[in-house]
C-alpha positions as CSV (number, residue, x, y, z in Angstrom):
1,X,14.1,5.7,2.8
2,X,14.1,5.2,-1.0
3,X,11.9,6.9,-2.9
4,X,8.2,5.3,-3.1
5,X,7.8,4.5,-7.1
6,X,4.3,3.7,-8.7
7,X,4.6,0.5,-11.5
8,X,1.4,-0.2,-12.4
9,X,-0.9,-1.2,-9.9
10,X,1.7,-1.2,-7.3
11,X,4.3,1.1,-5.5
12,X,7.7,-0.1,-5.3
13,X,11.0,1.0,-3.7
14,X,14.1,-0.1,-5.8
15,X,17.2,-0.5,-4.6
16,X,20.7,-1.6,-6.9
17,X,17.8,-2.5,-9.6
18,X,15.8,-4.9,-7.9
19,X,12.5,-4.2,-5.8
20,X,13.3,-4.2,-2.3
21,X,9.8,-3.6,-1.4
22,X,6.2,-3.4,-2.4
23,X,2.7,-3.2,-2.4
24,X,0.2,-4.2,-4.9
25,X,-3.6,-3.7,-5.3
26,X,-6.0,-4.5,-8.0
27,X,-8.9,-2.5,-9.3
28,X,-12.3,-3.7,-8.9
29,X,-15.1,-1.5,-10.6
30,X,-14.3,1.8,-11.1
31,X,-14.4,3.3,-7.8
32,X,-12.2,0.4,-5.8
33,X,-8.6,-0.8,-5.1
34,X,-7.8,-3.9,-3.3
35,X,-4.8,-4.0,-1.5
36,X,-3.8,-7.6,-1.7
37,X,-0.1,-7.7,-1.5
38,X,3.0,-6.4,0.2
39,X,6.3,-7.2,1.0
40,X,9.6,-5.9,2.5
41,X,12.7,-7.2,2.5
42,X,15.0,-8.8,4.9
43,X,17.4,-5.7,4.5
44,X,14.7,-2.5,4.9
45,X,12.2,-4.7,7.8
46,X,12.3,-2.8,11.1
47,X,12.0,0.2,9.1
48,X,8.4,0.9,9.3
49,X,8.5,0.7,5.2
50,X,5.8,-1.3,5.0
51,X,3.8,1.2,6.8
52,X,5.0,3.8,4.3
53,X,3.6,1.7,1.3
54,X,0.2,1.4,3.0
55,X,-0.1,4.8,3.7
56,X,1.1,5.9,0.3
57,X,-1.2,3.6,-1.6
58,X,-4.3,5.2,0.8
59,X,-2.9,8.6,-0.4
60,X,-3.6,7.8,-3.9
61,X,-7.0,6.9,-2.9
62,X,-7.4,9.7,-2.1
63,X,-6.1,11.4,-4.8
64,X,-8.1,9.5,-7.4
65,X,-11.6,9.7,-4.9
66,X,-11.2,6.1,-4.9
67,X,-12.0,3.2,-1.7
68,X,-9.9,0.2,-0.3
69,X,-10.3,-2.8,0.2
70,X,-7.2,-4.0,2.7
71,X,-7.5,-8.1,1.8
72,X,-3.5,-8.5,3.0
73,X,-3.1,-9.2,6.6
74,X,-0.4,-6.6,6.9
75,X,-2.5,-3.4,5.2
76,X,-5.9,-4.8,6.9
77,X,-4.3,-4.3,10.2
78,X,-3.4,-1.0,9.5
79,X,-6.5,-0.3,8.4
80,X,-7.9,-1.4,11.9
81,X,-5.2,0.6,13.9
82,X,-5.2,3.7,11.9
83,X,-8.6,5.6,12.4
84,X,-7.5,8.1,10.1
85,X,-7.7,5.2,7.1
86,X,-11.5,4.9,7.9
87,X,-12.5,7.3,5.7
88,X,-11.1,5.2,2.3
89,X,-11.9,2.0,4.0
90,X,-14.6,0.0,2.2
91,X,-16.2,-2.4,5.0
């Protein structure tokens, strides 16, 4: 897999210049992301990269002491799969 790059309120993979992939959340207050985007495409799907950008953008989360709220259908069911996401979800 490419490597995971973060442009602005999003994380991105690039590939020949273009993104092949992404994720994007917006702040809300100081203390909240909102995943409300993300998109693979038709070349990198079956590739669990989508997975990949969830989990990176709950690392950084993390790193910045931060919660999520998963409002794409994609991160949110992640969010209910992956108990170990609990602990940046805000429900």
């Amino acid at each position: 897999m490419s490597e995971l790059i973060k442009q602005g309120n999003s994380f991105v993979i690039e590939e020949n210049g273009e993104r092949a992939a992404e994720i994007t959340f917006v702040p809300q207050g100081e203390d909240t992301l909102v995943i409300d985007h993300t998109f693979v495409s038709e070349a990198l799907r079956g590739q669990k990269i989508a997975e990949a950008l969830v989990k990176r953008v709950v690392d950084y989360a993390r790193e910045t002491n931060k919660m999520i709220i998963p409002v794409c259908s994609y991160a949110l069911s992640q969010f209910k799969r992956k108990k170990e996401y609990h602990d940046v979800w805000k429900q």
